[in-house]
C-alpha positions in Angstrom: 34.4 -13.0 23.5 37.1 -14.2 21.7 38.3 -12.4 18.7 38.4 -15.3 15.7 34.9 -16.5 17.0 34.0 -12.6 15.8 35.8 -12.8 12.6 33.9 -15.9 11.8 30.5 -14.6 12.1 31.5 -11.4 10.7 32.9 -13.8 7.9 29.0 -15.8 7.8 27.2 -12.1 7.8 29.3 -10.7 4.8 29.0 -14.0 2.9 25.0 -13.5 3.3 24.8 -10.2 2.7 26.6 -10.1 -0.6 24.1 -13.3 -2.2 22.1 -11.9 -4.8 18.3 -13.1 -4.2 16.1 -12.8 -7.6 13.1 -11.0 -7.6 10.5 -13.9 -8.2 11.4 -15.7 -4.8 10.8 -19.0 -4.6 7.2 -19.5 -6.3 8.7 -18.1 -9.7 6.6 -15.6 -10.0 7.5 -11.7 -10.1 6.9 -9.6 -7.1 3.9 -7.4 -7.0 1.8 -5.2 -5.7 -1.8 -4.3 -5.7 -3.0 -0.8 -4.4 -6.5 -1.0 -3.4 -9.4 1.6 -4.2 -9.1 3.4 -1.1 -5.5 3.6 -1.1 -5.7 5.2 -4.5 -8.5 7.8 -3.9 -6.3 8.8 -1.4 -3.5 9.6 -3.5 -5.4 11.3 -5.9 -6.7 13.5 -3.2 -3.8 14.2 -2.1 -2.4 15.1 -5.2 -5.2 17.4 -5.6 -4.2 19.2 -2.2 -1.2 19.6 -3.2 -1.9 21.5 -6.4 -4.3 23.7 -4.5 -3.0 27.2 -3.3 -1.8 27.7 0.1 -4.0 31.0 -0.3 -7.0 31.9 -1.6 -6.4 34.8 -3.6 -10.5 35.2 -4.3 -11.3 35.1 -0.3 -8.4 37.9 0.8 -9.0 40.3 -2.3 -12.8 40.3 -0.6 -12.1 40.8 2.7 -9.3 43.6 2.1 -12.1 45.4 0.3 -14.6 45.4 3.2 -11.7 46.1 5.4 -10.9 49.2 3.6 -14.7 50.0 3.1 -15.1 50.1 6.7 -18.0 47.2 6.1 -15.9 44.0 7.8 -17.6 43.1 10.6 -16.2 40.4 12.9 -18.3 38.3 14.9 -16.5 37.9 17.9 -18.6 35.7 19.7 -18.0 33.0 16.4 -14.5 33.9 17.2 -14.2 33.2 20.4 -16.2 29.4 20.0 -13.4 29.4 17.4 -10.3 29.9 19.4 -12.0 27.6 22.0 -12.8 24.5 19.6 -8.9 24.1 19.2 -8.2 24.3 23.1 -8.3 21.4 25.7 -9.8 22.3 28.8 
């Protein structure tokens, strides 16, 4: 490739690139958007997950105090359906 046939595009990119385009386009009219229903349930749920704790203080304090009772029973076969649920076989 010849190097003016490079400067010359390289001239044509730059002299693109640095035209200011407005925001209405070529209708007139001002960009927009428009979020639909579902779109904005889902932000507010997610909004709402994110303000909820990581832990739930209530659920530990009560299992700590069976644990130390000696009254926490684990039911290991719910445990094992557990464990397996999140493994591909």
């Amino acid at each position: 490739m010849r190097i003016d046939a490079f400067n010359r595009v390289s001239q044509l990119y730059q002299a693109n690139s640095t035209k200011k385009t407005s925001s209405s386009g070529k209708s007139g009219r001002p960009d927009s958007v428009e979020i639909s229903r579902l779109g904005r349930d889902a932000q507010v749920a997610r909004a709402a997950v994110a303000k909820a704790p990581d832990i739930r203080e209530d659920v530990v304090a009560d299992i700590r105090q069976r644990m130390s009772d000696g009254t926490y029973q684990i039911d290991m076969d719910a445990l094992a359906d557990k464990l397996l649920d999140g493994c591909l076989l």
